[in-house]
N, C-alpha and C positions, 0 to 999 in steps of 0.2 A: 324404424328410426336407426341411423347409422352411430354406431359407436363413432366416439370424439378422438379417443385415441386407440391405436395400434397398438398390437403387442411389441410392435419394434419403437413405439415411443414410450409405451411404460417400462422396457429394458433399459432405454439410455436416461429414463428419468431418474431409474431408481441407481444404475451406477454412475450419475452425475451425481445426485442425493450422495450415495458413499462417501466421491470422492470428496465433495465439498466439506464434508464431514471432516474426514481425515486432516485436509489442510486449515480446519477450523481448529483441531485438535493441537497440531504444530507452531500454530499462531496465536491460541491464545496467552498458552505461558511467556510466547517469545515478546508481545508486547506488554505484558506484565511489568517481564524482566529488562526490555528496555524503560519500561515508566518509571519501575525502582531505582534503576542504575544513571538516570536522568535526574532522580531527584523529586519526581513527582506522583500522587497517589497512583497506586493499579487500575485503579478507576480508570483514572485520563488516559491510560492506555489502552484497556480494551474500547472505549468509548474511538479513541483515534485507530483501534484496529477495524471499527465494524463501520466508522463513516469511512475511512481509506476505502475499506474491500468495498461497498457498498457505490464508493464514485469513479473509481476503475472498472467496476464490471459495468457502469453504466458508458462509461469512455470509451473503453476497451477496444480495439483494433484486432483482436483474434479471441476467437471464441477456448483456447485452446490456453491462453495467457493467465498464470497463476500470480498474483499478488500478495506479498504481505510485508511485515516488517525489514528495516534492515538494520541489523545490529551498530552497524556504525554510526546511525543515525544517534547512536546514546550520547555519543562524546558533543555533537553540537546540539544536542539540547539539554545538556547538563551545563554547558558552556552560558549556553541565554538564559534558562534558571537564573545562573547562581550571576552573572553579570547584572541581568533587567527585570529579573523576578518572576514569577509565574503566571501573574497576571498581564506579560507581555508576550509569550509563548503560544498565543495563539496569533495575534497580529504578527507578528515575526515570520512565523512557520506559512501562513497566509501569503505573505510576500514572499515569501522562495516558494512555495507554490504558483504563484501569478508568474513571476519568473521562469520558472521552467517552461509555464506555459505557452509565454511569449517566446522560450526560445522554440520549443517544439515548433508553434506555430510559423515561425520564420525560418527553419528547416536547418537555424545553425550549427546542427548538430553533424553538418557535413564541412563542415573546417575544419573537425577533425582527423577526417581521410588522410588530410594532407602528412599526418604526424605519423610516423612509424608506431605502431601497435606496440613494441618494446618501450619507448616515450612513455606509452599511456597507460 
């Protein structure tokens, strides 16, 4: 019976494993620290850190593409907090999610070109 995997695929498992690790490590305080600084328990942030990484690695366009939080992301959602409350921060975030979606999907992210990279 033929082994399933290779020594060259339990190498890249176990230092995919590592790295994964590593950027789990980096990530987890960082949406903590945005969820605190947002206003909302730590919970809801790792909770939005392991569905984020979980629907990007399922999206994902290169195997090679690392995701996680973005700290600026604290200020607009400290902002709809404290404006429409907490229980409106998921349908919110949901529509700028679909949003981008649509734009990726319609490619408009090339009307940018047009703009000098200093602009932007």
């Amino acid at each position: 019976m033929r082994n399933l995997m290779s020594i060259k695929d339990k190498a890249s498992l176990t230092s995919e494993l590592s790295a994964s690790f590593v950027v789990f490590l980096v990530a987890l305080p960082l949406c903590m620290g945005i969820a605190i600084a947002s206003g909302v328990p730590p919970a809801c942030g790792i909770v939005a850190g392991i569905v984020g990484g979980l629907i990007v690695s399922a999206f994902s366009g290169s195997p090679l593409l690392v995701s996680g939080p973005a700290a600026g992301l604290a200020v607009v959602v400290a902002e709809i907090v404290q404006q429409y409350g907490i229980e409106m921060l998921g349908p919110v975030l949901m529509l700028a999610g679909l949003l981008q979606f649509l734009a990726g999907l319609f490619k408009t992210g090339q009307l940018f070109r047009a703009m000098s990279p200093a602009v932007i």
